[in-house]
C-alpha positions in Angstrom: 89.7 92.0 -151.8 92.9 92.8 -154.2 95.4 92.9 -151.2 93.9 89.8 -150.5 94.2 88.7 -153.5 97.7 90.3 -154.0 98.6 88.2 -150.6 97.5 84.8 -151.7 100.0 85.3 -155.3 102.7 86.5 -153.2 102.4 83.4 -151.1 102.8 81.8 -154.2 105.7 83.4 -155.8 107.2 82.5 -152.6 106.8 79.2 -152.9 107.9 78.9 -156.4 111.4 81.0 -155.3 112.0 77.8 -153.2 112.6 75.9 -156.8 115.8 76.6 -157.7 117.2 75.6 -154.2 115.7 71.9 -154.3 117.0 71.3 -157.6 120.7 72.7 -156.5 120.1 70.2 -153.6 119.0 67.0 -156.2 121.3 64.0 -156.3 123.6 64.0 -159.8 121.8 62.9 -162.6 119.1 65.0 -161.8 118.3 67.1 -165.2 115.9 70.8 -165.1 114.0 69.1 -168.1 113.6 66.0 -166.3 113.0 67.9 -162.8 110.5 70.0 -164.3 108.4 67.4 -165.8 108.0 65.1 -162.5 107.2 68.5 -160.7 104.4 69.0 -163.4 103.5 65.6 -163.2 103.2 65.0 -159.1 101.8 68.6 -159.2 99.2 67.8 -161.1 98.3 64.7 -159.3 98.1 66.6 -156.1 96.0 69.4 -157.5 93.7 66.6 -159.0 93.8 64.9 -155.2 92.8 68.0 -153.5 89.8 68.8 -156.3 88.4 65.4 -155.7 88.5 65.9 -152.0 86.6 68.6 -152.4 84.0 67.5 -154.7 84.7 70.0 -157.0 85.0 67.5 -160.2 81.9 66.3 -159.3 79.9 69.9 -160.0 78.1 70.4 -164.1 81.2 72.2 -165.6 81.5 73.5 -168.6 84.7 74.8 -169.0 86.2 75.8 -172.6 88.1 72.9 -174.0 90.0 75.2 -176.5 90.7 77.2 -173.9 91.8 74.8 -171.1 94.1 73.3 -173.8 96.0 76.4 -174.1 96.2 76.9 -170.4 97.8 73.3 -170.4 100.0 74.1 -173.6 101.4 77.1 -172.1 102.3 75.8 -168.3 103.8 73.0 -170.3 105.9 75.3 -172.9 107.0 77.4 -170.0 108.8 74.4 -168.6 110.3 73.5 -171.9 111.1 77.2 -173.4 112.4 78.2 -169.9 114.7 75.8 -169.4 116.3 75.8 -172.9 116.3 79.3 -172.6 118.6 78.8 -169.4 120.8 76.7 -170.9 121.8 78.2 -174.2 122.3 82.2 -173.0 123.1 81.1 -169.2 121.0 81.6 -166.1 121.2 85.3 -165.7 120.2 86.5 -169.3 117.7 83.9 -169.4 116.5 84.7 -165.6 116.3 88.6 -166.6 114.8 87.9 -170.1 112.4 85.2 -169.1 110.4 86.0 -165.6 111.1 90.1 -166.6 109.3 89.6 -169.4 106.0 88.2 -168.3 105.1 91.0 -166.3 105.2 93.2 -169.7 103.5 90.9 -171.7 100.8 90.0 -169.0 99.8 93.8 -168.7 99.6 93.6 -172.9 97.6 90.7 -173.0 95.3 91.5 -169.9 94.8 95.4 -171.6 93.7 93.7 -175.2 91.7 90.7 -174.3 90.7 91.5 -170.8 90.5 95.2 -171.6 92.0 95.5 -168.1 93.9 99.2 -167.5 96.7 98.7 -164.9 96.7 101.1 -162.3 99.4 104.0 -162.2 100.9 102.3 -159.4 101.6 99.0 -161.9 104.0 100.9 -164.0 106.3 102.0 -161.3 106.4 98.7 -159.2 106.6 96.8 -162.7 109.9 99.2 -163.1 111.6 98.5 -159.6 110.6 94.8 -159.3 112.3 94.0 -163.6 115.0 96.4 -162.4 115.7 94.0 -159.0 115.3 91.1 -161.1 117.9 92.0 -163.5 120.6 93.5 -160.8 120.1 90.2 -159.5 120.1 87.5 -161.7 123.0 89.0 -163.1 125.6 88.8 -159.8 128.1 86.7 -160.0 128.0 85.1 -163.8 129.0 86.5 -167.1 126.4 87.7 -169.5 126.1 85.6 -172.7 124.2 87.0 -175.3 122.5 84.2 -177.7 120.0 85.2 -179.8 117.8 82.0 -179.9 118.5 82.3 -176.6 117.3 85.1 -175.7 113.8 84.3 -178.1 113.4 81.0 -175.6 113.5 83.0 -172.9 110.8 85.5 -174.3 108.9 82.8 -175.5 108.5 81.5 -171.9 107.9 84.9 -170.2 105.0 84.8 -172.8 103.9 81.4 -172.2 103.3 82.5 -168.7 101.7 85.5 -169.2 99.2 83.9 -171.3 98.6 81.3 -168.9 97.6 83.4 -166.5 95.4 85.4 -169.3 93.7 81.6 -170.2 93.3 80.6 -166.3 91.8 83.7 -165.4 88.8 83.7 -167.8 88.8 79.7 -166.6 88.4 80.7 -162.9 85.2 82.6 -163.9 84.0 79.3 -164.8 84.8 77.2 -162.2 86.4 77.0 -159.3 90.4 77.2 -159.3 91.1 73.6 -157.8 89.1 72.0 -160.5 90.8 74.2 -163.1 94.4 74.2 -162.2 93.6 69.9 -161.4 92.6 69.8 -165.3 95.1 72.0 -166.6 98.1 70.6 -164.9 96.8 66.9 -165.6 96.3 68.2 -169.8 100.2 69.6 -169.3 101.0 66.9 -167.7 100.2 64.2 -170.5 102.1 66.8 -172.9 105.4 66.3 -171.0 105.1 62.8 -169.9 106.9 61.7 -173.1 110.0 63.4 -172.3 110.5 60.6 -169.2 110.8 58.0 -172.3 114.3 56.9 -171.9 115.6 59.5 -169.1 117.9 58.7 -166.3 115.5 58.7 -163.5 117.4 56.5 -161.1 118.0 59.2 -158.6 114.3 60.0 -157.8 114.3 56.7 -155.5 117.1 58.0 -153.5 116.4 59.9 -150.7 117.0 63.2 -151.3 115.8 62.3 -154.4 112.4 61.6 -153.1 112.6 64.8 -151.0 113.4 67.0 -153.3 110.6 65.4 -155.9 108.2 66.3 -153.1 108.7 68.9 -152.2 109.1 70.5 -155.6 105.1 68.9 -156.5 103.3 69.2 -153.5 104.8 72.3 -152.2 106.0 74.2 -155.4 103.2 73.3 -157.6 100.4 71.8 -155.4 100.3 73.8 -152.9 101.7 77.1 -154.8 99.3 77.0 -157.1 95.9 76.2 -155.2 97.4 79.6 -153.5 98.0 81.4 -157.0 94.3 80.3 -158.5 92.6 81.8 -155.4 94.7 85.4 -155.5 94.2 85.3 -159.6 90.5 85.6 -159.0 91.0 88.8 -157.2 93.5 90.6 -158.8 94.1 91.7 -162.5 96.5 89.8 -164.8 99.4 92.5 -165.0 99.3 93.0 -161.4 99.6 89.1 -160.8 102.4 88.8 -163.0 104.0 91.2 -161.4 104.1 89.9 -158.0 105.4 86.9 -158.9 108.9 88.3 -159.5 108.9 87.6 -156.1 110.3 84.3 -157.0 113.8 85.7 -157.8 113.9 87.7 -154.5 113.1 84.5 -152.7 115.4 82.3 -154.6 118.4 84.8 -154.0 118.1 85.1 -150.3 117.5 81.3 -150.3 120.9 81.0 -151.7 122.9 82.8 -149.7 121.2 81.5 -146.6 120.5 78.0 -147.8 123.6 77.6 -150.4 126.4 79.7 -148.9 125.9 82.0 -152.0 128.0 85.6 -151.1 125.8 88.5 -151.3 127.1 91.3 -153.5 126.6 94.8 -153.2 124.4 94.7 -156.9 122.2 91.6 -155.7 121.6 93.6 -151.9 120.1 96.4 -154.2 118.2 93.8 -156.7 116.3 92.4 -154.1 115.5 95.6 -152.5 114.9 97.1 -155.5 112.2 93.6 -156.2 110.7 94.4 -152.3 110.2 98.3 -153.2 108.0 97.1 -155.9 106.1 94.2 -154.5 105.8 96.6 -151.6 104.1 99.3 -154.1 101.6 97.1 -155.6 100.6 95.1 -152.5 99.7 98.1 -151.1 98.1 100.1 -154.0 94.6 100.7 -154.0 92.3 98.8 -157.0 93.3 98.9 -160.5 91.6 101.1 -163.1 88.2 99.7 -164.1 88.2 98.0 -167.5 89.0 99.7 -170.7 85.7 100.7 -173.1 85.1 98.5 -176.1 
């Protein structure tokens, strides 16, 4: 059931690596803060579609609200903490620092509150997939090194982390398209305000449709109906893990997709991020729960 479940979030990651192409191929006066609310936004919508459809929203739940707030908060602060993150220490610093991050923190969080142990096999593929990550997100641009920076892009490997930590003890609860539908529709009502006063004239081009499509049905809807089913089968350090994924598929996306040139130190990064998704994909369970 955990390869399963290990298949399902690596589907996901996928998905999510196809991000950063589709907003390198938005019309100009397209913005990441802008971009990432309309792709929390229509996500949410789809996710809230597809529950509906399914009947799910019509079932006696009784989900935590405390705790589906803080699912929505932190999907929501991801976008925002990310993104700023990005744009004051640059995209490799804040690529390495933010989504190598959640990994470490997720296997914290899941350990303390889950009392989940990862398995041996965790600690080397968390190793090789960071390393991967950092060999290359850092080809091609010059490090900056900002120190609010640098605590945005934390923050946002942590917001993640402890959204999949919220979401997981929400999936025991319900099923995941009701969930994610709520929690993406609560973080969705967070962001909306941003829109107030942004140039959005380029979402009713063309691409600009495209590329807002494709980023909430396929990115987000789609991605994270995938996500919801392989959290339910596999611990929260292990699916934090596999999601650095999304860098691997980002980069190879670039240089097929964007022309990028493939450097000897990104070749090895996203071998290096294959080795370990290749570790713990194959792996045998995790360590059963830690003794309170």
């Amino acid at each position: 059931m955990q390869k399963r479940g290990a298949f399902f979030v690596l589907a996901a990651a996928t998905l999510w690596g196809t991000t950063g192409t589709s907003q390198a191929l938005a019309p100009e006066g397209a913005t990441p803060l802008v971009i990432g609310t309309l792709r929390l936004a229509l996500g949410g919508l789809v996710l809230l579609g597809y529950a509906l459809l399914r009947g799910s929203l019509r079932q006696n739940l009784r989900l935590p609200f405390w705790q589906l707030m803080a699912a929505a908060v932190c999907i929501a602060a991801y976008q925002l903490l990310f993104f700023a993150g990005v744009n004051r220490t640059g995209v490799a610093v804040g690529t390495i620092v933010g989504i190598g991050s959640s990994p470490i923190i997720g296997g914290i969080l899941g350990y303390f509150f889950r009392g989940e142990r990862p398995a041996k096999s965790w600690y080397l593929a968390t190793l090789l997939a960071i390393g991967g990550a950092a060999l290359l997100a850092s080809t091609g641009e010059t490090m900056q090194v900002d120190p609010l920076g640098l605590l945005l892009a934390i923050g946002a490997g942590g917001a993640y982390a402890a959204f999949t930590l919220f979401s997981k003890g929400l999936l025991e609860k319900a099923p995941s398209d009701t969930v994610l539908a709520l929690t993406f529709l609560a973080g969705m009502l967070l962001l909306l305000p941003l829109l107030v006063g942004a140039n959005l004239a380029w979402v009713i081009q063309p691409r600009g449709v495209l590329v807002t499509l494709h980023l909430g049905v396929i990115t987000v809807g789609v991605a994270y109906t995938l996500f919801g089913q392989g959290l339910r089968l596999v611990p929260v350090s292990t699916a934090v893990t596999l999601t650095l994924a999304e860098p691997m598929t980002a980069g190879i996306l670039g240089l097929v997709i964007l022309g990028e040139t493939l450097t000897i130190t990104g070749g090895l990064g996203i071998l290096l991020i294959f080795s370990g998704l290749g570790v713990l994909s194959a792996a045998p369970p995790s360590s059963a729960p830690v003794s309170k």
